[in-house]
C-alpha positions in Angstrom: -22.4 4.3 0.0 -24.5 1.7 1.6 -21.3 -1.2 0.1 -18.9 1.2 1.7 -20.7 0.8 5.1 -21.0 -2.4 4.5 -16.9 -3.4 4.0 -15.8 -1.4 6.4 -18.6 -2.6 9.3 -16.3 -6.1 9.9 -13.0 -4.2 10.7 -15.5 -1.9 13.5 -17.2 -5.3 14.4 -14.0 -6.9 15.3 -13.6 -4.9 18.5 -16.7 -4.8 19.3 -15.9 -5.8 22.8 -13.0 -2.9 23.5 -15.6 -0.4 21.6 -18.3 -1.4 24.6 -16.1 -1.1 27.1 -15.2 2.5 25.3 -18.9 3.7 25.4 -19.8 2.5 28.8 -16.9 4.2 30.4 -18.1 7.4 28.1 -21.8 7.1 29.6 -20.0 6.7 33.0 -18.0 9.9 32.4 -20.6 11.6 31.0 -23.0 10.7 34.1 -20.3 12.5 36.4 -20.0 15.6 34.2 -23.8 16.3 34.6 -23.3 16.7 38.5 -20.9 19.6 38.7 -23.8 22.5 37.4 -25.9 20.9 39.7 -24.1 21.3 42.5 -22.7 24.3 42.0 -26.6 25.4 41.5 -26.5 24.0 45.6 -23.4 25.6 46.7 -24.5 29.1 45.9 -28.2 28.5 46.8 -27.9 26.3 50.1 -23.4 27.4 51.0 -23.4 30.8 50.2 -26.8 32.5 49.8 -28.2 30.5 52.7 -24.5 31.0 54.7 -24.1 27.2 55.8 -20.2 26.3 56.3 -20.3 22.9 56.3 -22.9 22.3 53.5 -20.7 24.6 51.3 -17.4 22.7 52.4 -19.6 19.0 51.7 -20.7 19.9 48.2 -17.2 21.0 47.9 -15.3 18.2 48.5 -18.2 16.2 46.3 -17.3 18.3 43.8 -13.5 17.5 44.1 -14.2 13.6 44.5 -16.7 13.7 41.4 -13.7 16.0 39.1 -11.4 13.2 40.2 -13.4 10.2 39.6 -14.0 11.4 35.8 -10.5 11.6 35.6 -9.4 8.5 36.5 -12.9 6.9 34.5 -11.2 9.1 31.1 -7.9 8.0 31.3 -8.8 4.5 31.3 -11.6 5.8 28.4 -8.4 6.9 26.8 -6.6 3.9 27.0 -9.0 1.3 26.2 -10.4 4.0 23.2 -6.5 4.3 21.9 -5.9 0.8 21.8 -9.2 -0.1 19.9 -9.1 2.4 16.8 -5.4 1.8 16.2 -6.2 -1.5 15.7 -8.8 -1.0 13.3 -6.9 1.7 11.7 -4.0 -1.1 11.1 -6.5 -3.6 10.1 -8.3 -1.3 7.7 -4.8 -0.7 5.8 -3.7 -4.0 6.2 -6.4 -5.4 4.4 -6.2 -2.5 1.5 -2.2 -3.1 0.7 -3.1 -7.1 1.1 -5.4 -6.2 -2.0 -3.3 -4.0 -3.5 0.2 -6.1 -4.0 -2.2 -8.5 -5.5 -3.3 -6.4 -8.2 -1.8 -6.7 -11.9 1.4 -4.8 -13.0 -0.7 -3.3 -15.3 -3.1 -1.3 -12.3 0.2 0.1 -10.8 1.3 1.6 -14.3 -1.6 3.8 -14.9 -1.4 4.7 -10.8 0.8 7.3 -9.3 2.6 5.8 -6.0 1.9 8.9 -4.4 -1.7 8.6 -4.8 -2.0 5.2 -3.7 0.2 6.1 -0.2 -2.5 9.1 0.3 -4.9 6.4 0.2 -3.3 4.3 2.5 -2.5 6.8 4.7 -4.4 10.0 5.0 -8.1 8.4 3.6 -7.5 5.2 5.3 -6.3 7.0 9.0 -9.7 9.6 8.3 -12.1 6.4 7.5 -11.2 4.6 10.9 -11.2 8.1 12.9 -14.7 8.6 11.4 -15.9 5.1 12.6 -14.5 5.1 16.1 -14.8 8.7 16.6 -18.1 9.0 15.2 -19.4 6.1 17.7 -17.7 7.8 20.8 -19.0 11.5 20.0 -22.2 10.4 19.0 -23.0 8.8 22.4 -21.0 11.5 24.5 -22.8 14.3 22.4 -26.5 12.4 22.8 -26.2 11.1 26.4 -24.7 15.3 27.5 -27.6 16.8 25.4 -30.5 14.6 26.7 -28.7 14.8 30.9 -28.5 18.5 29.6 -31.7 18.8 28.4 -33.8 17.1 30.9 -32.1 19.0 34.0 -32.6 22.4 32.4 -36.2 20.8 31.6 -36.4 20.5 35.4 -34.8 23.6 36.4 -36.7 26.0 34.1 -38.9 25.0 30.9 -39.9 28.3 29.5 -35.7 29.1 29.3 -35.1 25.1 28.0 -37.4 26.0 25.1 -36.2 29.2 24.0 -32.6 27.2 24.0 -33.5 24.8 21.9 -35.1 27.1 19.6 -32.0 27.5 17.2 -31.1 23.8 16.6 -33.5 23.4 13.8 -31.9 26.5 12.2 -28.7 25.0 12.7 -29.5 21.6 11.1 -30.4 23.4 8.6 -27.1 25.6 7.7 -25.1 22.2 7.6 -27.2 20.4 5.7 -27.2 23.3 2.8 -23.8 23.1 2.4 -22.6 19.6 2.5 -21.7 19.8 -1.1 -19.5 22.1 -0.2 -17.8 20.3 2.4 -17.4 17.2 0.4 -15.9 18.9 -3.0 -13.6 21.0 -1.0 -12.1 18.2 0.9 -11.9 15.8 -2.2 -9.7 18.7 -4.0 -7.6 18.6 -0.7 -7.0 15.2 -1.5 -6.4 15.5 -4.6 -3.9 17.4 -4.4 -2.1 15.7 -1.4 -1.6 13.1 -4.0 0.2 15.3 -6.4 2.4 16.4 -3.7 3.0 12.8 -2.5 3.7 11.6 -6.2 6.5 14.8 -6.5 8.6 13.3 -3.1 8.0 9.9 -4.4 9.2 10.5 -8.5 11.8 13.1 -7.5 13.3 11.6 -4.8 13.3 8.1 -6.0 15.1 9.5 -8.6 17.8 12.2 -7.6 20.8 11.1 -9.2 18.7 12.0 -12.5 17.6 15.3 -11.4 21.3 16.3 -10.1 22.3 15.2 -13.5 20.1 17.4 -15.4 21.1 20.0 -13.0 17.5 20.3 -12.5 17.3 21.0 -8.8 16.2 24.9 -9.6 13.4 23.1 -11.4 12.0 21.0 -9.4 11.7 23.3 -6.8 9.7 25.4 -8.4 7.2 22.6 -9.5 7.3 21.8 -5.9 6.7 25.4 -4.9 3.9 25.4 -7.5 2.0 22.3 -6.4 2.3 24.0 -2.8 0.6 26.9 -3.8 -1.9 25.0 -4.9 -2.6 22.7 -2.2 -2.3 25.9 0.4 -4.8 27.5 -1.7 -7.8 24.4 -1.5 -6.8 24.0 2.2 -7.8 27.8 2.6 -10.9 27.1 0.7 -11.9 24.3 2.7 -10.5 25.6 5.9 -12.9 29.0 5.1 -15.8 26.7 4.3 -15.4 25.1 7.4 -15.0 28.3 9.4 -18.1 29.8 7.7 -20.4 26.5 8.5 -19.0 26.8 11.9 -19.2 30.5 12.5 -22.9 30.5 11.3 -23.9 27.3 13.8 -22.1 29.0 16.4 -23.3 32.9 15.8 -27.0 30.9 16.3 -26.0 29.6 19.7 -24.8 32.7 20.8 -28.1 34.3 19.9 -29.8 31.1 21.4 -28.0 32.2 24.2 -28.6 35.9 24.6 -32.0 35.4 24.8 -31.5 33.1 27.7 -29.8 35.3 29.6 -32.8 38.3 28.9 -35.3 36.1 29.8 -33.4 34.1 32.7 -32.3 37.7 34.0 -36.1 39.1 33.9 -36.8 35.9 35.6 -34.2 36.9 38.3 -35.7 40.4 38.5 -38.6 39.7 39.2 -38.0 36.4 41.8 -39.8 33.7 39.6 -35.9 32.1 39.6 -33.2 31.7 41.8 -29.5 33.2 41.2 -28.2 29.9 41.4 -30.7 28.2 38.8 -29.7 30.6 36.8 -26.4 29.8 36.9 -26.9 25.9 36.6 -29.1 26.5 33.8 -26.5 28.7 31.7 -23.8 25.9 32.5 -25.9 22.8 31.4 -27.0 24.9 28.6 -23.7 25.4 27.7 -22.8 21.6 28.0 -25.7 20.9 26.1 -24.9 23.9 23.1 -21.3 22.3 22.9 -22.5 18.6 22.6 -25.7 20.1 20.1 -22.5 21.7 17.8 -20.3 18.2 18.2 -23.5 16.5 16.8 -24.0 18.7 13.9 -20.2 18.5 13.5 -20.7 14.6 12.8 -22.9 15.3 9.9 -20.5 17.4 8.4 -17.2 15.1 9.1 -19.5 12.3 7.3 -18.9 14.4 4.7 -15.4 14.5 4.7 -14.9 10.8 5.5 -17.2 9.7 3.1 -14.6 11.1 0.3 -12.0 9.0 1.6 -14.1 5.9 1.8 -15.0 6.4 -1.6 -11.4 7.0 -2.4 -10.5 3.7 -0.8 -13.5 1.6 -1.6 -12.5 2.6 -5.4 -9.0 0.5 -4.7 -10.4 -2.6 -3.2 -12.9 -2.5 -6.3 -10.7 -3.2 -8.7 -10.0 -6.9 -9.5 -7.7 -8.7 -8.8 -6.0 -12.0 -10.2 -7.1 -15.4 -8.2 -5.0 -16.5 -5.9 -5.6 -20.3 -6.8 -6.7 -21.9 -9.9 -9.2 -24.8 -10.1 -6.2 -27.6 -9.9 -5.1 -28.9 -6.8 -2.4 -31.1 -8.1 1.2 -29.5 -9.4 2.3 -31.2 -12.1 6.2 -32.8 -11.8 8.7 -29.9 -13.0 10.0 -30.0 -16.3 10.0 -26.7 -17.7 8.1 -27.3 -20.9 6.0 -24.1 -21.5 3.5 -24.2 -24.9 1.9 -20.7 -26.0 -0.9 -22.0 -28.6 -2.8 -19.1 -30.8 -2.3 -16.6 -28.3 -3.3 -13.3 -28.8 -2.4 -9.9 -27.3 -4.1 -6.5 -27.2 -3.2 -3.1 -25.6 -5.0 0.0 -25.1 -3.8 2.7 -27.2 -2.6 0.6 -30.1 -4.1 0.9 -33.6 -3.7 -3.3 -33.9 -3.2 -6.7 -31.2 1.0 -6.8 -30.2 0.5 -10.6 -31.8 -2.3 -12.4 -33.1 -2.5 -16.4 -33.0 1.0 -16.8 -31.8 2.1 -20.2 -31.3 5.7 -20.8 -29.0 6.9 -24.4 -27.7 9.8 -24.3 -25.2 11.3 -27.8 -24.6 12.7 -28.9 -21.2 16.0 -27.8 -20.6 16.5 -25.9 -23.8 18.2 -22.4 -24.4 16.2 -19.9 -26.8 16.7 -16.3 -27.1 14.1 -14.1 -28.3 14.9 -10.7 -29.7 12.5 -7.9 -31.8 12.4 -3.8 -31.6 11.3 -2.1 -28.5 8.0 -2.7 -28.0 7.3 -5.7 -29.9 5.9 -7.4 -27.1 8.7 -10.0 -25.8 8.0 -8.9 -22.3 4.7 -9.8 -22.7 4.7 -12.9 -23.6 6.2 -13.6 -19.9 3.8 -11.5 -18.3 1.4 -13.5 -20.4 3.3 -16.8 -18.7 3.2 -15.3 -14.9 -0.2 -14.4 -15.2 1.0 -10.5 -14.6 -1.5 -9.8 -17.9 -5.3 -10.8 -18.6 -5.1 -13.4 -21.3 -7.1 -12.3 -24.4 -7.5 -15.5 -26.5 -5.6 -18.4 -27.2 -3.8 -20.9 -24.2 -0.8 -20.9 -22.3 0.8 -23.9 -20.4 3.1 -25.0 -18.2 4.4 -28.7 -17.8 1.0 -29.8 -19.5 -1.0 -27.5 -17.2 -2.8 -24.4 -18.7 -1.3 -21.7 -16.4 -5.5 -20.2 -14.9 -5.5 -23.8 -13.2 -2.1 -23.3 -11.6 -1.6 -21.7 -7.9 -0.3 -18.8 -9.2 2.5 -18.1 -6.1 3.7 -21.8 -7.5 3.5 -20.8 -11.2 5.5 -17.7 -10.5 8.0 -20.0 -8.1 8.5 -22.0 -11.1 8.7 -19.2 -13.9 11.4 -16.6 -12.5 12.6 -13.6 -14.3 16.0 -12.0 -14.1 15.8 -8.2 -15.4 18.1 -5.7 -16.4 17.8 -3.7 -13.2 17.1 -6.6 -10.1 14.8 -4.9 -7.3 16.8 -5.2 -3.9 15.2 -3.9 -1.0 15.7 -1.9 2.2 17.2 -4.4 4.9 20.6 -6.6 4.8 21.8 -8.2 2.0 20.7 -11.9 3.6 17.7 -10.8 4.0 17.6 -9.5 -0.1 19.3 -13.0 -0.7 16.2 -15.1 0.8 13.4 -12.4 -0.5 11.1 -14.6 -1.9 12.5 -18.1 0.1 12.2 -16.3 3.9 12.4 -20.0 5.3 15.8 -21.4 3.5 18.1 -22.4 5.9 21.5 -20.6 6.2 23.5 -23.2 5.1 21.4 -23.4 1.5 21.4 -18.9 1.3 25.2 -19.3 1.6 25.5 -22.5 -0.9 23.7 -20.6 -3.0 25.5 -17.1 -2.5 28.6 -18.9 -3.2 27.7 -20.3 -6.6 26.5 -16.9 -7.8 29.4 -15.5 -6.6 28.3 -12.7 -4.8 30.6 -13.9 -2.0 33.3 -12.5 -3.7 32.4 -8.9 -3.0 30.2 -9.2 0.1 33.1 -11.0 1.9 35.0 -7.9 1.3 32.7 -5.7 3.3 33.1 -4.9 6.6 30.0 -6.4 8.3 29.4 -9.0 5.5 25.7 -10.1 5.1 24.6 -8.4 7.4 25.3 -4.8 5.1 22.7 -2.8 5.3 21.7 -1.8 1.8 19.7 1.6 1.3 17.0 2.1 -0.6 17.1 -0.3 -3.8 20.5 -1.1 -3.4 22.2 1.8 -3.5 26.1 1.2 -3.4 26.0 -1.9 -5.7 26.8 -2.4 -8.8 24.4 -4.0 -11.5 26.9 -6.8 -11.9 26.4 -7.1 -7.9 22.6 -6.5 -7.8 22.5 -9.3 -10.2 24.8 -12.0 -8.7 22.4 -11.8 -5.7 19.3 -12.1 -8.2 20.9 -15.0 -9.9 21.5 -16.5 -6.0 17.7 -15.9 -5.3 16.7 -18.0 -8.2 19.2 -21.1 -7.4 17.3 -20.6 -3.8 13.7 -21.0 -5.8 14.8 -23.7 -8.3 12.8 -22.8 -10.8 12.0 -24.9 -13.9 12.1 -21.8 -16.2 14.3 -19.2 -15.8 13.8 -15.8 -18.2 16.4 -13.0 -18.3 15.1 -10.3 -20.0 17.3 -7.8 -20.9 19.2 -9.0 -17.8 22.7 -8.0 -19.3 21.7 -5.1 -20.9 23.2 -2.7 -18.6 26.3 -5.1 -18.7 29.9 -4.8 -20.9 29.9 -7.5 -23.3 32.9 -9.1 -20.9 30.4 -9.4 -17.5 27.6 -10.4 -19.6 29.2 -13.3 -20.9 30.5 -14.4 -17.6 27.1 -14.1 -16.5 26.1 -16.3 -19.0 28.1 -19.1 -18.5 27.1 -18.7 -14.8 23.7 -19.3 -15.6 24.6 -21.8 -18.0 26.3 -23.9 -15.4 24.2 -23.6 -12.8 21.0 -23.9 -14.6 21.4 -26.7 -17.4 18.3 -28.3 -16.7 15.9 -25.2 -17.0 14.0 -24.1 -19.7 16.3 -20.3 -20.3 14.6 -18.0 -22.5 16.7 -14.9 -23.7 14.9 -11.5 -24.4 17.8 -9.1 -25.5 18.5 -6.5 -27.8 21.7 -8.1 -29.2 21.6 -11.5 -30.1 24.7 -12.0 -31.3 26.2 -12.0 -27.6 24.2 -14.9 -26.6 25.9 -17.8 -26.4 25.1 -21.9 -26.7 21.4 -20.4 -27.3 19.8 -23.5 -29.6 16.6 -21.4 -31.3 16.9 -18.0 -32.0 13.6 -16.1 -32.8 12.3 -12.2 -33.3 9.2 -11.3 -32.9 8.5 -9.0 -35.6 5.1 -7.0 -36.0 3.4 -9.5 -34.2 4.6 -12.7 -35.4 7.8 -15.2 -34.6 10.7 -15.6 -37.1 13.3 -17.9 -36.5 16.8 -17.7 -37.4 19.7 -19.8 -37.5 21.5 -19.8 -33.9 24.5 -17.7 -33.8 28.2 -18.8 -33.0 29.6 -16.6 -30.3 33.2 -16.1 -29.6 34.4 -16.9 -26.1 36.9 -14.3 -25.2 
């Protein structure tokens, strides 16, 4: 836990200076909140038992000016407080996605989404409460209960002793069931994952679930996973309730005795009716600030389940950002795979062993084999998007760990069956990737892949707002504007795996001799399923249980 305190003491460091501003106006606040008791200890005692008008009516209005001078003193508390944990809340998650889309394909396939936005969210948002909240309470709570305690000190110390005679009993209630604070808020968690991975899957997919006429279904699961989540809330809601009740049932009997010793007191003329009163008042300030401290060991409870729950994200390792090269090599596009081999968990032997694959500039090679066979591997092997196991991999003459990898991935783009388009316009999904290209060079480049032919037809243009990941295009569209991204990133290898496998054979051949023409010079590699309906392709290999055959290349009609 000590390494969680530790990464997350920069983020709380950074405003340090809002977060002393926060604490002195809370010591100021809490310095006017210790005068009212007192001086409504004076009012009855020296106004009304002693019946003096204008004393009562001064301590009055004091009483008034003091109320309005804590206001004024919290709101700017509020403000200043407001300002500085949002901040650190956005930093904190900032920095935890910044890690996260840096992380290997691989990570995100064994990790729900919905998990990973509970993390973000809900255990990020109750980390940064805990830190600033924490620091706040922990200073209001201390300064009230020592003002408290040193005033009722002074007013009375037989009755300040027999108050403070149940805080070591409840210390010790909170402490004894800590563990079952923390288990009962990690299942809560939990299971707020589940229910976030159910919206995510189901409604990320609804067309499917209409299909299947599955909507009767998926409500139930849903009603199911709400059952139970309701039913670990209850348990941790009753835990808290019981740790609560139990603390507080102890004040109350810290305070009965008060009041029977307080009132003999009174009885018998050893104390004043109105120290009585200013005692029971700053012994309540003090009870409630006693219960917010002993709170804070319990909430450490519950944050310190979503810290772990986050620290175990920015744990795992990521790829470098850089590789020991500073130089980048002139493009050509030549890409060498030299006895590389391949393993995966879960399979009995390696997808290839000792594979060997040379790509010459500018030249055209598909690459077919059963699902599987590891084809898209091999380019996740090239993009760095999978650990390399043995063997080397370079580009242009450069083994691809020495390369920047943002510049090796700039170089090596991928075309796929389904192209990822984003929320937003479709200029902006056109420069994804090139944010700075100029207008002139997103249109040039629209134009040759011919996505002006449909987006000219629509009403606003390029400025259509797509939804979702491009709902309300077709695949042929998605991937005219994927082609236009990659004339925007000129790569020096271009890969389309399976990109024309959701395509008839007529679109997929003009798509072909799109890329053809407007990519001559790069290095194409072909993964499909049906050879036989790529065209001008010079090599044509399969990768069959783990090692390269070649072929002669086909002839494909043009029709």
């Amino acid at each position: 836990m000590g390494s969680s305190r530790a990464w997350l003491w920069p983020y709380v460091r950074a405003e340090r200076a809002a977060l002393a501003l926060v604490l002195a106006l809370a010591i100021a606040s809490s310095a006017l909140a210790a005068l009212p008791p007192w001086l409504s200890k004076r009012i009855i005692d020296e106004g009304l038992i002693a019946q003096r008008l204008p004393v009562l009516i001064r301590l009055c209005a004091l009483m008034v000016a003091v109320a309005a001078a804590g206001f004024l003193i919290g709101a700017v508390n509020r403000w200043a407080y407001v300002r500085a944990s949002g901040r650190i809340l956005f930093s904190l998650r900032e920095a935890v996605y910044a890690h996260l889309i840096r992380l290997a394909p691989e990570f995100f396939r064994a990790r729900p989404v919905g998990d990973l936005v509970t993390r973000l969210d809900g255990d990020v948002a109750e980390v940064q409460r805990f830190s600033t909240d924490t620091l706040l309470a922990f200073v209001n709570g201390s300064l009230t209960l020592v003002l408290a305690g040193a005033l009722m000190v002074a007013l009375s110390p037989r009755l300040a002793l027999i108050a403070a005679a149940m805080l070591p009993l409840q210390l010790l209630v909170r402490h004894r069931t800590r563990h079952w604070v923390a288990d009962a808020t990690r299942a809560v968690r939990e299971q707020t994952s589940e229910v976030a991975q159910f919206f995510v899957e189901t409604l990320g997919a609804v067309r499917t679930v209409q299909a299947a006429a599955a909507e009767s279904w998926e409500q139930a699961r849903l009603t199911a996973l709400n059952a139970s989540l309701l039913r670990r809330i209850t348990r941790q809601q009753l835990i808290g309730y019981g740790v609560g009740g139990v603390s507080a049932l102890l004040s109350h009997v810290g305070t009965a005795l008060v009041f029977v010793a307080g009132g003999v007191m009174v009885i018998h003329g050893s104390l004043t009716v109105g120290t009585l009163v200013a005692f029971t008042a700053y012994m309540a300030r003090g009870t409630g600030s006693a219960t917010s401290l002993l709170g804070l060991y319990t909430a450490w409870q519950r944050a310190a389940v979503s810290l772990a729950r986050v620290r175990e994200l920015m744990e795992v390792r990521g790829d470098s950002a850089a590789g020991a090269g500073g130089a980048t090599p002139p493009s050509r596009g030549l890409v060498e795979f030299t006895e590389v081999t391949c393993r995966r968990t879960g399979l009995a032997r390696p997808l290839f062993e000792n594979l060997s694959l040379t790509l010459p500039p500018g030249s055209k090679t598909v690459l077919y084999g059963d699902s599987g066979s590891g084809k898209s591997t091999l380019v996740d092997l090239l993009r760095r998007f999978a650990p390399l196991e043995s063997g080397s991999i370079w580009l242009d003459g450069v083994g691809v760990g020495e390369w920047h990898v943002a510049t090796l991935r700039r170089r090596v783009c991928v075309l796929e069956a389904e192209p990822v388009l984003f929320r937003g316009t479709i200029a902006h999904n056109l420069r994804y990737g090139n944010f700075d290209a100029p207008e002139e060079a997103v249109l040039n480049a629209a134009r040759r892949a011919g996505v002006d032919r449909f987006v000219l037809r629509l009403e606003r243009g390029y400025q259509t707002h797509l939804g979702g990941p491009g709902y309300g295009l077709s695949t042929g569209q998605r991937q005219r504007i994927a082609i236009a991204r990659a004339l925007l990133s000129e790569p020096s290898v271009l890969v389309l795996d399976e990109a024309t496998g959701n395509l008839d054979a007529a679109s997929a051949q003009a798509m072909h001799a799109l890329i053809d023409e407007h990519f001559p010079h790069c290095t194409r590699l072909v993964i499909t399923h049906a050879p036989e309906r790529v065209p001008g392709a010079a090599r044509v290999l399969e990768l069959r249980e783990g090692r390269l055959h070649e072929h002669a290349p086909i002839q494909v009609a043009h029709g």
